[in-house]
C-alpha positions in Angstrom: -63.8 6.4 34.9 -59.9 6.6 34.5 -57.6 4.6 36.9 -54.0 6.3 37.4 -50.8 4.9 38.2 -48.7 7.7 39.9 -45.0 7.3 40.6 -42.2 9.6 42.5 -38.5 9.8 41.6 -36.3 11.5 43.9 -34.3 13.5 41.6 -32.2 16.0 43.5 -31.9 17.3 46.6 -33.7 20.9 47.1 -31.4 24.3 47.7 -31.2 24.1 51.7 -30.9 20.5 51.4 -33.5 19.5 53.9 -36.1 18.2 51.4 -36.3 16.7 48.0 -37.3 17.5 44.2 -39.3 14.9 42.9 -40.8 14.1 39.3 -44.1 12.9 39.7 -45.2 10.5 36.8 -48.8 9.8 36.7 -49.7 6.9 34.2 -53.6 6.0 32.9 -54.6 2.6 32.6 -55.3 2.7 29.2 -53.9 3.2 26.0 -54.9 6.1 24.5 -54.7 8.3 27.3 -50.8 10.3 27.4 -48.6 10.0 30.6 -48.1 13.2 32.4 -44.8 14.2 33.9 -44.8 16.9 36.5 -41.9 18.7 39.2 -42.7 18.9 42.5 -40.7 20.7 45.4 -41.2 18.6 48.5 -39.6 21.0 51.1 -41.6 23.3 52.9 -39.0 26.1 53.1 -37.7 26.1 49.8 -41.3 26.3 48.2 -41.6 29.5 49.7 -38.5 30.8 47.7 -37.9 28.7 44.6 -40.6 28.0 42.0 -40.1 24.5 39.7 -40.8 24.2 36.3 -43.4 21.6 35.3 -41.7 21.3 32.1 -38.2 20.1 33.1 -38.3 20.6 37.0 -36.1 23.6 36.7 -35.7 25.9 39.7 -35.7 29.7 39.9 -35.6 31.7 42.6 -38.9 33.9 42.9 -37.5 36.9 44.2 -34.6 37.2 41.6 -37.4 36.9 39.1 -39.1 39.4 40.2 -36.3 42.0 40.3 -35.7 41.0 36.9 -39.6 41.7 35.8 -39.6 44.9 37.8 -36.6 45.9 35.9 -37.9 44.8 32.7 -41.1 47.0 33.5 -39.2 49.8 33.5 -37.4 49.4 30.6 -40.6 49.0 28.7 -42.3 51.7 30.6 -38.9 54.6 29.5 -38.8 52.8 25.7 -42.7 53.1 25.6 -41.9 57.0 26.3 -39.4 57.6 23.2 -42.1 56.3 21.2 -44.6 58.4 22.7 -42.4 61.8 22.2 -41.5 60.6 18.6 -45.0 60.1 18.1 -46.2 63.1 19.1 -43.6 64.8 16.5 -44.5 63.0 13.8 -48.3 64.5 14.6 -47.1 67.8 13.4 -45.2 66.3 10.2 -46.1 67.1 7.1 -47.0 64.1 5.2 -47.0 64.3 1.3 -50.0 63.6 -0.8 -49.8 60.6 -2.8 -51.9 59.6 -5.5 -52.0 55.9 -4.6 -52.0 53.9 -1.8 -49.1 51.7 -3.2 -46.9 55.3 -3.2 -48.2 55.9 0.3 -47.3 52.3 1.3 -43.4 52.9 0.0 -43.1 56.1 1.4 -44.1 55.1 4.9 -41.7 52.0 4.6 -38.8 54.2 3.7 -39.1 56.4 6.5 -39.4 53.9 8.8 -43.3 55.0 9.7 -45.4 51.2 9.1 -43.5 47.6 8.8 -46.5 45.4 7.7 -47.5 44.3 4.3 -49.0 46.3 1.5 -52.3 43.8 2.2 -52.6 44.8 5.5 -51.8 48.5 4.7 -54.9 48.7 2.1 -56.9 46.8 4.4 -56.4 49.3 7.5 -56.5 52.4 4.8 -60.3 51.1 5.0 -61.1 52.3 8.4 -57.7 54.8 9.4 -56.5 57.3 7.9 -52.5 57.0 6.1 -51.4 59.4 9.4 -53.6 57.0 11.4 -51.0 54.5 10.7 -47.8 55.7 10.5 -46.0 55.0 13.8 -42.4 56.3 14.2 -39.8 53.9 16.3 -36.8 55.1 17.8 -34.7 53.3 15.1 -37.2 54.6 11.9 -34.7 56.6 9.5 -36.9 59.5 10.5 -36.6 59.9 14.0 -33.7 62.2 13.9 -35.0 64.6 11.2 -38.2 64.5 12.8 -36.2 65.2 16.2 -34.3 68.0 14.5 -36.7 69.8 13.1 -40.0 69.6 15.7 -38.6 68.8 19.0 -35.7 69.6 20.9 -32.5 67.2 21.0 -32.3 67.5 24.7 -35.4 65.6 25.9 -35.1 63.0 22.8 -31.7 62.4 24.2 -33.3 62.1 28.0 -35.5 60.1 27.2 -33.5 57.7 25.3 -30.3 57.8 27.8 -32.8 56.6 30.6 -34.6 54.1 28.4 -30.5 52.9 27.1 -29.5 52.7 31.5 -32.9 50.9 32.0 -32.3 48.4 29.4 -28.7 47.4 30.8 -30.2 47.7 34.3 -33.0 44.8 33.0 -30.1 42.9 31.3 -27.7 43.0 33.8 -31.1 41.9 36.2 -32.0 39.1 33.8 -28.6 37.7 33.7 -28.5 37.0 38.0 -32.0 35.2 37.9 -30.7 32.4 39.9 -32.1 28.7 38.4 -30.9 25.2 39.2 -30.9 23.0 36.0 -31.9 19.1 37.4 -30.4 16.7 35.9 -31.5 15.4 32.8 -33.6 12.2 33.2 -32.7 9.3 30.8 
């Protein structure tokens, strides 16, 4: 059975001011055991708004965060549906027959269509089939011809104007996450 030794710092007042952020350091009587080194917000009030960090007792504001992830949600949900259009194009692209699976690997890395390695290519060539794998991505060398010749400009350039206005909407939401840096401890 472990004894502990458990010290608080105050470090820094908390955002209203009324209460205290403290770093909690919680020795063991013995010497092979690790000290642990935790935040702790000791204000009733700002609890409710501010989360701290365990690692460095940093504070940020919970719902400034969450604007941020709900903005960032959408900006993966509008991206997620370029590559879902572009996909279903490709679907109806006629894919040459190669007489290797090394020719099939290069092709697919020129036009943008698979990014792994040729080991991981041969290996899911086992089970999937060379169109099974081939994923187009809004910035594959293909996407415009594929865009040009099987689908219509107008809804590829929808779907990417709204994914373009949700990423600055999640960048310009990521930028006002409001945090308070503590001081460093020495």
């Amino acid at each position: 059975m472990g004894v502990w030794e458990t010290d608080y710092f105050d470090v820094a007042a908390c955002p209203c001011g009324e209460g205290r952020i403290q770093r909690v350091v919680e020795s063991p009587d013995n010497p092979w055991s690790r000290t642990s080194v935790r935040y702790d917000l000791a204000c009733a009030d700002c609890s409710k708004n501010w989360d701290v960090s365990s690692f460095d007792g940093t504070l940020t504001e919970r719902s400034s965060l969450q604007a941020s992830r709900a903005a960032d949600a959408v900006r993966k949900e509008t991206e997620a549906a370029v590559v879902e259009y572009l996909n279903s194009l490709l679907a109806a692209w006629p894919l040459p027959p190669f007489k290797t699976m090394a020719a099939e690997f290069e092709y697919l890395v020129v036009k943008g269509l698979y990014t792994g390695t040729i080991g991981k290519y041969r290996f899911a060539r086992r089970s999937y089939s060379m169109r099974e794998i081939a994923k187009v991505r809004p910035s594959s060398p293909l996407a415009p011809e594929l865009v040009k010749k099987l689908g219509t400009t107008t809804k590829y350039d929808s779907l990417t104007g709204q994914a373009q206005v949700a990423r600055q909407a999640a960048d310009a939401k990521a930028k006002v996450v409001k945090r308070i840096h503590l001081p460093s401890q020495l």
